[in-house]
C-alpha positions in Angstrom: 37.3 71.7 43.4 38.2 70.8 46.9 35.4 71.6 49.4 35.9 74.2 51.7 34.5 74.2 55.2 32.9 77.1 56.7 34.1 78.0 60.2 31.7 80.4 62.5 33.8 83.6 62.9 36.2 84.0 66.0 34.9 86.9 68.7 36.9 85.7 71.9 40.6 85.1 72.3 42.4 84.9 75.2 46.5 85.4 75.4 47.8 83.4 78.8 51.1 84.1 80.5 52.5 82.5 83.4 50.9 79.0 83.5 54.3 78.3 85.1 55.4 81.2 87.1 58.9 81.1 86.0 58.6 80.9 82.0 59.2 84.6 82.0 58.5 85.5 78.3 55.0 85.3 78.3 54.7 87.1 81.7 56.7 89.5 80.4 54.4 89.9 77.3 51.2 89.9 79.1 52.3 91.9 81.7 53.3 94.5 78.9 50.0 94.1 77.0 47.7 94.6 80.0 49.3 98.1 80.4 49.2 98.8 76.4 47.3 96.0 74.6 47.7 98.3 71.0 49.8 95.6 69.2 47.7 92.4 70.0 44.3 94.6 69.4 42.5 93.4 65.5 39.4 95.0 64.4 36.0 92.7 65.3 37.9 90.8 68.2 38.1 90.7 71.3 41.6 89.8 72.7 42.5 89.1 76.6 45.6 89.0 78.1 45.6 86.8 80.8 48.3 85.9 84.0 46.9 82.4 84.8 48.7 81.9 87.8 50.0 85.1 89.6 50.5 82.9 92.7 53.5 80.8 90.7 54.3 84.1 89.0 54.7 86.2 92.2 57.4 83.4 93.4 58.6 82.6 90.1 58.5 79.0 90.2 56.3 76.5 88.0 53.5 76.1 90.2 52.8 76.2 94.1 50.5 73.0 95.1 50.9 70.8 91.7 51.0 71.7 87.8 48.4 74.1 86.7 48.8 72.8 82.7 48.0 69.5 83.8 44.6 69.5 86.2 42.3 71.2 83.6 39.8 67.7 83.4 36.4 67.7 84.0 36.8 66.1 87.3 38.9 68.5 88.8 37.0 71.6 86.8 33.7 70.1 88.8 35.3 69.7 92.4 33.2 71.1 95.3 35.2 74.4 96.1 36.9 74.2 99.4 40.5 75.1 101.2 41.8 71.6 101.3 41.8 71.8 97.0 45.0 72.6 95.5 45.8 76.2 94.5 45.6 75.5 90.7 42.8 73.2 90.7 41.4 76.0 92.7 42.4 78.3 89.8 41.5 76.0 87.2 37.7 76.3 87.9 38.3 80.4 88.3 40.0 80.2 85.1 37.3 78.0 83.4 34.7 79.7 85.0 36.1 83.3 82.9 37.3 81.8 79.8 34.8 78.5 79.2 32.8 76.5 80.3 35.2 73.7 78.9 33.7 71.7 75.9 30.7 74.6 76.1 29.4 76.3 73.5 30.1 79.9 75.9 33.9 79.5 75.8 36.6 81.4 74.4 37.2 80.7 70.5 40.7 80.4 70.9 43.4 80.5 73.6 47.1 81.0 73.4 49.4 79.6 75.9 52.4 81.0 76.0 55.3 78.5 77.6 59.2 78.6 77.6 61.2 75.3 77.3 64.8 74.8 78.2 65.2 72.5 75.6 66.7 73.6 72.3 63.4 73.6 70.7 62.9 77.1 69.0 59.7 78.4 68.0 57.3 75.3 68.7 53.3 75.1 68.3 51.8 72.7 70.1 48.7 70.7 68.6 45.7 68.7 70.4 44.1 67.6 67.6 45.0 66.5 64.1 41.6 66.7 62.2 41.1 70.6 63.5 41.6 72.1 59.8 41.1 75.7 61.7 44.5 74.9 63.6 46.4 73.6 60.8 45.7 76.3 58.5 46.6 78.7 61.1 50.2 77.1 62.2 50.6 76.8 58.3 50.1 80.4 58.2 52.2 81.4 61.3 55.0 78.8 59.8 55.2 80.4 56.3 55.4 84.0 57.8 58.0 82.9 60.2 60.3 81.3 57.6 63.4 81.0 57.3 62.5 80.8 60.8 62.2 77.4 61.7 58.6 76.7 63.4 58.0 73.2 64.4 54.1 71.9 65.1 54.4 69.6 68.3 51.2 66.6 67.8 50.2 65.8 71.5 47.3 63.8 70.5 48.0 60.4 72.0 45.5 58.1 74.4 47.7 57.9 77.0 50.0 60.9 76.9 48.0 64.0 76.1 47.1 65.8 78.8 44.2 68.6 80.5 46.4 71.9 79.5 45.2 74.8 80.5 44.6 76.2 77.0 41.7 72.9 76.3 39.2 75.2 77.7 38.8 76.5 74.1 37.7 75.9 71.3 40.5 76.0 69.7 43.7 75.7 71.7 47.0 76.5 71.0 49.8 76.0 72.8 53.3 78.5 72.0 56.6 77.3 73.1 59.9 79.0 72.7 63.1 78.0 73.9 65.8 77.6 74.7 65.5 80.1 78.3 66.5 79.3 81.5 63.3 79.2 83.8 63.3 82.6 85.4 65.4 84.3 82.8 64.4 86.7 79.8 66.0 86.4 76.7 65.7 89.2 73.7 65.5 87.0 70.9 63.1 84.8 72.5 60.9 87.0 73.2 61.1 88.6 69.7 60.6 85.3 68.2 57.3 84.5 70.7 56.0 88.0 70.1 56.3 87.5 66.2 54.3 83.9 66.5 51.0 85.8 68.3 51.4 88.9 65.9 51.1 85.9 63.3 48.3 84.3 64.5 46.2 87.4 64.9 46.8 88.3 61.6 45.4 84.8 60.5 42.4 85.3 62.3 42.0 88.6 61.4 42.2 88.1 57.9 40.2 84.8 58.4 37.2 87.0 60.0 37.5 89.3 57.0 36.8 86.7 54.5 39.5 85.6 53.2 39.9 81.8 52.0 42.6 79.6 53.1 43.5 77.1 50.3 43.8 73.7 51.5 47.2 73.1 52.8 49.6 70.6 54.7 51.7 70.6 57.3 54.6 68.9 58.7 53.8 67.6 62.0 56.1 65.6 65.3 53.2 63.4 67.2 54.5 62.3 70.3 54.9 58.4 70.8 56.6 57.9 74.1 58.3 59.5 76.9 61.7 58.3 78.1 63.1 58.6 81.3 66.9 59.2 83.0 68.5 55.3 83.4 68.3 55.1 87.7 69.9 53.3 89.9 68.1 50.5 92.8 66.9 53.5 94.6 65.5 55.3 91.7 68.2 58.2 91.8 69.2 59.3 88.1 72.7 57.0 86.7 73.6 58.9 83.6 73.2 61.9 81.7 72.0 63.0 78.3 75.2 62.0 76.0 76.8 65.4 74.4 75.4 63.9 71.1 71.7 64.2 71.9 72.1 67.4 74.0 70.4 70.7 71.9 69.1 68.4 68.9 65.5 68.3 69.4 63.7 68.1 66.2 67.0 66.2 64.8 66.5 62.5 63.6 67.8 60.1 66.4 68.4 56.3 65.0 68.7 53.2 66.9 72.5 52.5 68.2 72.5 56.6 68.6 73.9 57.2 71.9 71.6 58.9 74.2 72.5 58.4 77.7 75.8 58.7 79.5 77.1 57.4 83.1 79.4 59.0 85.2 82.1 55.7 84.7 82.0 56.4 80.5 79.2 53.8 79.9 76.7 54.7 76.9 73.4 53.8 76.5 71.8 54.1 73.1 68.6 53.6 71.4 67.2 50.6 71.6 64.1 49.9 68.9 64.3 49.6 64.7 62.9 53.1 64.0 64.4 56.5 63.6 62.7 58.7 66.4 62.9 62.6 66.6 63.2 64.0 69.9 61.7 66.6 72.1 61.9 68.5 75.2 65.8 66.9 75.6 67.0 68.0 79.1 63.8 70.2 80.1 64.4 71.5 83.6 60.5 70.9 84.5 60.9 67.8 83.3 63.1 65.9 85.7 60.7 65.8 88.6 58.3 63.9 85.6 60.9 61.5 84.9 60.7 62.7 81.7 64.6 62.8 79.7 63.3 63.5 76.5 60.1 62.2 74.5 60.5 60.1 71.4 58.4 61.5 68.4 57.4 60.5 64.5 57.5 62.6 61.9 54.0 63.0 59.4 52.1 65.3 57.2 49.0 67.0 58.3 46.7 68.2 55.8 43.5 70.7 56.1 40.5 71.6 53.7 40.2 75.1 52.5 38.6 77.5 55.1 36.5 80.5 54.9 34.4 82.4 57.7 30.8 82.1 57.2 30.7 85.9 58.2 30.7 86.8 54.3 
Protein backbone atom coordinates (compact mmCIF):
# COMPACT_ATOMS: atom_id res chain seq x y z
CA UNK A 1 0.00 0.00 0.00
CA UNK A 2 1.13 3.39 -0.86
CA UNK A 3 0.71 5.89 2.06
CA UNK A 4 -1.67 8.40 1.74
CA UNK A 5 -1.32 11.87 3.16
CA UNK A 6 -4.05 13.60 5.01
CA UNK A 7 -4.68 17.15 3.94
CA UNK A 8 -6.69 19.65 6.48
CA UNK A 9 -9.98 20.41 4.53
CA UNK A 10 -10.16 23.57 2.18
CA UNK A 11 -12.71 26.49 3.71
CA UNK A 12 -11.33 29.63 1.75
CA UNK A 13 -10.85 30.04 -2.02
CA UNK A 14 -10.44 33.02 -3.72
CA UNK A 15 -11.11 33.34 -7.77
CA UNK A 16 -8.89 36.58 -9.10
CA UNK A 17 -9.54 38.49 -12.33
CA UNK A 18 -7.72 41.29 -13.63
CA UNK A 19 -4.21 40.96 -12.19
CA UNK A 20 -3.53 42.58 -15.58
CA UNK A 21 -6.24 44.96 -16.48
CA UNK A 22 -6.38 43.90 -20.08
CA UNK A 23 -6.57 39.94 -19.92
CA UNK A 24 -10.24 40.24 -20.30
CA UNK A 25 -11.40 36.67 -19.66
CA UNK A 26 -11.12 36.50 -16.14
CA UNK A 27 -12.60 40.03 -15.71
CA UNK A 28 -15.18 39.04 -17.67
CA UNK A 29 -15.78 35.89 -15.44
CA UNK A 30 -15.44 37.64 -12.18
CA UNK A 31 -17.29 40.45 -13.13
CA UNK A 32 -20.12 37.89 -14.11
CA UNK A 33 -19.73 35.88 -10.81
CA UNK A 34 -19.95 38.82 -8.43
CA UNK A 35 -23.43 39.54 -9.90
CA UNK A 36 -24.51 35.68 -9.88
CA UNK A 37 -21.78 33.50 -8.12
CA UNK A 38 -24.44 30.21 -8.53
CA UNK A 39 -21.98 28.21 -10.78
CA UNK A 40 -18.69 28.62 -8.80
CA UNK A 41 -20.72 28.11 -5.29
CA UNK A 42 -19.87 24.16 -3.73
CA UNK A 43 -21.36 23.07 -0.57
CA UNK A 44 -18.83 23.68 2.78
CA UNK A 45 -16.78 26.41 0.81
CA UNK A 46 -16.44 29.54 0.70
CA UNK A 47 -15.52 30.98 -2.75
CA UNK A 48 -14.56 34.82 -3.55
CA UNK A 49 -14.41 36.40 -6.66
CA UNK A 50 -11.96 38.89 -6.70
CA UNK A 51 -10.88 42.05 -9.31
CA UNK A 52 -7.27 42.42 -8.01
CA UNK A 53 -6.63 45.50 -9.78
CA UNK A 54 -9.65 47.56 -10.89
CA UNK A 55 -7.26 50.46 -11.40
CA UNK A 56 -5.47 48.40 -14.52
CA UNK A 57 -8.88 47.03 -15.26
CA UNK A 58 -10.71 50.45 -15.49
CA UNK A 59 -7.94 51.43 -18.25
CA UNK A 60 -7.49 48.09 -19.56
CA UNK A 61 -3.91 47.89 -19.63
CA UNK A 62 -1.51 45.37 -17.66
CA UNK A 63 -0.82 47.53 -14.79
CA UNK A 64 -0.54 51.30 -13.95
CA UNK A 65 2.85 51.94 -11.80
CA UNK A 66 4.70 48.44 -12.36
CA UNK A 67 3.41 44.64 -12.55
CA UNK A 68 1.05 43.65 -9.85
CA UNK A 69 1.94 39.60 -10.45
CA UNK A 70 5.40 40.39 -9.75
CA UNK A 71 5.71 42.67 -6.30
CA UNK A 72 3.96 40.12 -3.94
CA UNK A 73 7.43 39.52 -1.68
CA UNK A 74 7.68 40.00 1.74
CA UNK A 75 9.54 43.16 1.43
CA UNK A 76 7.18 44.99 -0.52
CA UNK A 77 4.01 43.22 1.45
CA UNK A 78 5.79 44.96 4.71
CA UNK A 79 6.47 48.56 3.18
CA UNK A 80 5.45 51.48 5.45
CA UNK A 81 2.16 52.65 3.59
CA UNK A 82 2.60 55.95 1.95
CA UNK A 83 1.70 58.00 -1.53
CA UNK A 84 5.14 57.76 -2.95
CA UNK A 85 4.54 53.53 -3.08
CA UNK A 86 3.54 52.14 -6.33
CA UNK A 87 -0.19 51.51 -6.96
CA UNK A 88 0.12 47.65 -6.93
CA UNK A 89 2.53 47.40 -4.20
CA UNK A 90 0.05 49.54 -2.58
CA UNK A 91 -2.61 46.92 -3.65
CA UNK A 92 -0.51 44.08 -2.86
CA UNK A 93 -0.59 44.71 0.94
CA UNK A 94 -4.61 45.53 0.50
CA UNK A 95 -4.80 42.33 -1.23
CA UNK A 96 -2.69 40.44 1.36
CA UNK A 97 -4.11 42.02 4.03
CA UNK A 98 -7.95 40.32 2.75
CA UNK A 99 -6.79 37.17 1.37
CA UNK A 100 -3.45 36.18 3.77
CA UNK A 101 -1.24 37.04 5.65
CA UNK A 102 1.29 35.49 3.06
CA UNK A 103 3.04 32.28 4.42
CA UNK A 104 0.34 32.66 7.52
CA UNK A 105 -1.57 30.17 8.90
CA UNK A 106 -4.97 32.91 8.34
CA UNK A 107 -4.67 32.87 4.58
CA UNK A 108 -6.79 31.75 1.93
CA UNK A 109 -6.52 27.82 1.18
CA UNK A 110 -6.35 28.25 -2.35
CA UNK A 111 -6.30 31.08 -4.97
CA UNK A 112 -6.98 31.03 -8.61
CA UNK A 113 -5.42 33.40 -10.94
CA UNK A 114 -6.93 33.77 -13.79
CA UNK A 115 -4.43 35.23 -16.84
CA UNK A 116 -4.68 35.38 -20.64
CA UNK A 117 -1.51 34.80 -22.87
CA UNK A 118 -1.04 35.76 -26.39
CA UNK A 119 0.95 33.03 -27.01
CA UNK A 120 -0.54 29.81 -28.56
CA UNK A 121 -0.47 28.18 -25.27
CA UNK A 122 -4.14 26.79 -24.72
CA UNK A 123 -5.33 25.80 -21.45
CA UNK A 124 -2.12 26.11 -19.19
CA UNK A 125 -1.79 25.60 -15.16
CA UNK A 126 0.79 27.14 -13.74
CA UNK A 127 2.77 25.38 -10.83
CA UNK A 128 5.04 26.88 -7.81
CA UNK A 129 6.01 23.97 -6.32
CA UNK A 130 6.73 20.42 -7.42
CA UNK A 131 6.49 18.38 -4.01
CA UNK A 132 2.69 20.06 -3.34
CA UNK A 133 0.88 16.48 -3.90
CA UNK A 134 -2.50 18.68 -3.19
CA UNK A 135 -1.70 20.62 -6.52
CA UNK A 136 -0.73 17.81 -8.53
CA UNK A 137 -3.62 15.69 -7.84
CA UNK A 138 -5.74 18.53 -8.54
CA UNK A 139 -4.18 19.63 -12.19
CA UNK A 140 -4.34 15.72 -12.65
CA UNK A 141 -7.91 15.88 -12.04
CA UNK A 142 -8.68 19.16 -14.05
CA UNK A 143 -6.36 17.47 -16.96
CA UNK A 144 -8.26 14.13 -17.21
CA UNK A 145 -11.71 16.04 -17.15
CA UNK A 146 -10.45 18.40 -19.72
CA UNK A 147 -9.27 15.75 -22.22
CA UNK A 148 -9.08 15.49 -25.28
CA UNK A 149 -8.52 18.94 -24.35
CA UNK A 150 -5.06 19.47 -24.14
CA UNK A 151 -4.06 21.04 -20.51
CA UNK A 152 -0.44 21.62 -20.04
CA UNK A 153 1.11 22.14 -16.25
CA UNK A 154 3.64 25.11 -16.51
CA UNK A 155 6.70 24.30 -13.52
CA UNK A 156 7.83 27.82 -12.37
CA UNK A 157 9.84 26.59 -9.65
CA UNK A 158 13.40 27.83 -10.45
CA UNK A 159 15.94 29.89 -7.98
CA UNK A 160 16.33 32.57 -10.13
CA UNK A 161 13.25 32.78 -12.29
CA UNK A 162 10.14 32.20 -10.17
CA UNK A 163 8.70 35.05 -9.10
CA UNK A 164 6.13 36.89 -6.06
CA UNK A 165 2.73 36.21 -8.12
CA UNK A 166 -0.10 37.50 -6.78
CA UNK A 167 -1.80 34.05 -6.18
CA UNK A 168 1.57 33.05 -3.50
CA UNK A 169 -0.46 34.54 -0.90
CA UNK A 170 -2.05 31.03 -0.53
CA UNK A 171 -1.65 28.16 0.50
CA UNK A 172 -2.08 26.68 -2.37
CA UNK A 173 -1.66 28.77 -5.51
CA UNK A 174 -2.69 28.18 -8.72
CA UNK A 175 -2.15 30.08 -11.52
CA UNK A 176 -4.87 29.59 -14.95
CA UNK A 177 -3.65 30.65 -18.23
CA UNK A 178 -5.57 30.54 -21.48
CA UNK A 179 -4.60 31.74 -24.73
CA UNK A 180 -4.27 32.52 -27.43
CA UNK A 181 -6.41 36.37 -26.94
CA UNK A 182 -5.30 39.47 -27.89
CA UNK A 183 -4.89 41.71 -24.57
CA UNK A 184 -8.12 43.63 -24.44
CA UNK A 185 -10.09 41.20 -26.47
CA UNK A 186 -12.79 38.37 -25.51
CA UNK A 187 -12.79 35.29 -27.19
CA UNK A 188 -15.87 32.62 -26.78
CA UNK A 189 -13.94 29.64 -26.79
CA UNK A 190 -11.44 30.93 -24.48
CA UNK A 191 -13.55 31.79 -22.19
CA UNK A 192 -15.46 28.45 -22.36
CA UNK A 193 -12.24 26.65 -22.02
CA UNK A 194 -11.11 28.89 -18.72
CA UNK A 195 -14.55 28.65 -17.24
CA UNK A 196 -14.50 24.67 -17.69
CA UNK A 197 -10.80 24.66 -15.85
CA UNK A 198 -12.36 26.51 -12.43
CA UNK A 199 -15.65 24.33 -12.76
CA UNK A 200 -12.96 21.53 -12.69
CA UNK A 201 -11.09 22.44 -9.92
CA UNK A 202 -14.07 23.14 -7.69
CA UNK A 203 -15.25 19.89 -8.31
CA UNK A 204 -11.84 18.44 -7.09
CA UNK A 205 -12.06 20.22 -4.05
CA UNK A 206 -15.42 19.56 -3.51
CA UNK A 207 -15.26 16.09 -3.86
CA UNK A 208 -11.85 16.16 -1.98
CA UNK A 209 -13.76 17.93 1.13
CA UNK A 210 -16.30 15.15 0.86
CA UNK A 211 -13.90 12.39 1.44
CA UNK A 212 -13.12 11.04 -1.32
CA UNK A 213 -9.40 9.60 -1.95
CA UNK A 214 -7.19 10.57 -4.74
CA UNK A 215 -5.00 7.54 -5.78
CA UNK A 216 -1.60 8.41 -6.18
CA UNK A 217 -0.96 9.82 -9.61
CA UNK A 218 1.57 11.53 -12.05
CA UNK A 219 1.75 14.16 -14.13
CA UNK A 220 3.42 15.52 -17.01
CA UNK A 221 5.05 18.69 -16.23
CA UNK A 222 7.29 21.85 -18.52
CA UNK A 223 9.75 23.45 -15.64
CA UNK A 224 11.06 26.49 -16.86
CA UNK A 225 14.97 26.60 -17.41
CA UNK A 226 15.72 29.88 -19.04
CA UNK A 227 14.25 32.92 -20.67
CA UNK A 228 15.47 34.04 -24.10
CA UNK A 229 15.37 37.35 -25.38
CA UNK A 230 14.80 39.16 -29.09
CA UNK A 231 18.61 39.28 -30.79
CA UNK A 232 19.20 43.53 -30.58
CA UNK A 233 21.14 45.60 -32.19
CA UNK A 234 24.34 48.19 -30.35
CA UNK A 235 21.54 50.26 -29.05
CA UNK A 236 19.57 47.48 -27.62
CA UNK A 237 16.53 47.87 -30.23
CA UNK A 238 15.03 44.34 -31.22
CA UNK A 239 17.14 42.90 -34.90
CA UNK A 240 14.92 39.92 -35.76
CA UNK A 241 11.77 38.36 -35.24
CA UNK A 242 10.34 35.02 -34.10
CA UNK A 243 11.00 32.74 -37.44
CA UNK A 244 7.50 31.52 -38.94
CA UNK A 245 8.71 28.05 -37.67
CA UNK A 246 8.62 28.71 -33.91
CA UNK A 247 5.58 31.13 -34.11
CA UNK A 248 2.25 29.33 -32.36
CA UNK A 249 4.27 26.04 -31.28
CA UNK A 250 4.53 26.40 -27.59
CA UNK A 251 4.57 23.14 -25.97
CA UNK A 252 6.21 21.71 -29.40
CA UNK A 253 9.77 20.15 -29.04
CA UNK A 254 12.35 22.80 -30.40
CA UNK A 255 15.96 21.03 -31.13
CA UNK A 256 19.19 22.67 -31.58
CA UNK A 257 19.88 24.03 -35.37
CA UNK A 258 15.88 24.77 -35.19
CA UNK A 259 15.51 28.18 -36.47
CA UNK A 260 14.15 30.51 -33.99
CA UNK A 261 14.85 34.02 -34.84
CA UNK A 262 14.63 35.94 -38.11
CA UNK A 263 16.15 39.41 -39.32
CA UNK A 264 14.72 41.79 -41.55
CA UNK A 265 17.83 41.05 -44.32
CA UNK A 266 16.73 36.92 -44.36
CA UNK A 267 19.36 36.03 -41.68
CA UNK A 268 18.35 32.98 -39.23
CA UNK A 269 19.33 32.41 -35.94
CA UNK A 270 18.76 29.02 -34.41
CA UNK A 271 19.21 27.25 -31.28
CA UNK A 272 22.28 27.05 -30.02
CA UNK A 273 22.92 24.22 -27.04
CA UNK A 274 22.85 20.08 -27.36
CA UNK A 275 19.30 19.60 -25.89
CA UNK A 276 15.81 19.60 -27.23
CA UNK A 277 13.93 22.54 -25.36
CA UNK A 278 10.06 23.01 -25.35
CA UNK A 279 9.02 26.50 -25.53
CA UNK A 280 6.61 28.82 -23.81
CA UNK A 281 5.01 32.14 -23.92
CA UNK A 282 6.48 32.51 -27.85
CA UNK A 283 5.65 36.15 -28.92
CA UNK A 284 3.76 37.25 -25.63
CA UNK A 285 2.74 40.81 -26.02
CA UNK A 286 3.54 41.59 -22.13
CA UNK A 287 6.49 40.07 -22.72
CA UNK A 288 8.54 42.37 -24.96
CA UNK A 289 8.98 45.20 -22.48
CA UNK A 290 10.69 41.99 -20.17
CA UNK A 291 12.95 41.10 -22.96
CA UNK A 292 11.48 38.04 -22.80
CA UNK A 293 11.00 36.20 -26.73
CA UNK A 294 10.11 33.04 -25.47
CA UNK A 295 11.31 30.76 -22.36
CA UNK A 296 13.14 27.57 -22.97
CA UNK A 297 11.55 24.57 -20.89
CA UNK A 298 12.22 20.63 -20.03
CA UNK A 299 9.88 18.25 -20.08
CA UNK A 300 9.43 15.69 -16.61
CA UNK A 301 6.96 13.67 -14.75
CA UNK A 302 5.53 14.72 -11.47
CA UNK A 303 4.24 12.31 -9.25
CA UNK A 304 1.91 12.79 -5.88
CA UNK A 305 0.84 10.34 -2.93
CA UNK A 306 -2.75 9.42 -2.57
CA UNK A 307 -4.79 12.19 -0.79
CA UNK A 308 -7.73 12.27 1.45
CA UNK A 309 -9.24 15.10 3.68
CA UNK A 310 -8.90 14.49 7.31
CA UNK A 311 -12.59 15.84 7.58
CA UNK A 312 -13.83 12.03 7.47
Amino acid sequence: MTSCVAEEPIKKIAIFGGTHGNELTGVFLVTHWLKNGAEIQRKGLEVKPFITNPRAVEKCARYIDCDLNRVFNLENLSKELSEDLPYEVRRAQEINHLFGPKNSDNSYDVVFDLHNTTSNMGCTLILEDSRNDFLIQMFHYIKASLAPLPCYVYLIEHPSLKYSTTRSIAKYPVGIEVGPQPQGVLRADILDQMRRMIKHALDFIHHFNEGKEFPSCAIEVYKIMEKVDYPRNESGEVDAVIHPNLQDQDWKPLHPGDPVFVSLDGKIITLGGDCTVYPVFVNEAAYYEKKEAFAKTTKLTLSAKSIRSTFH
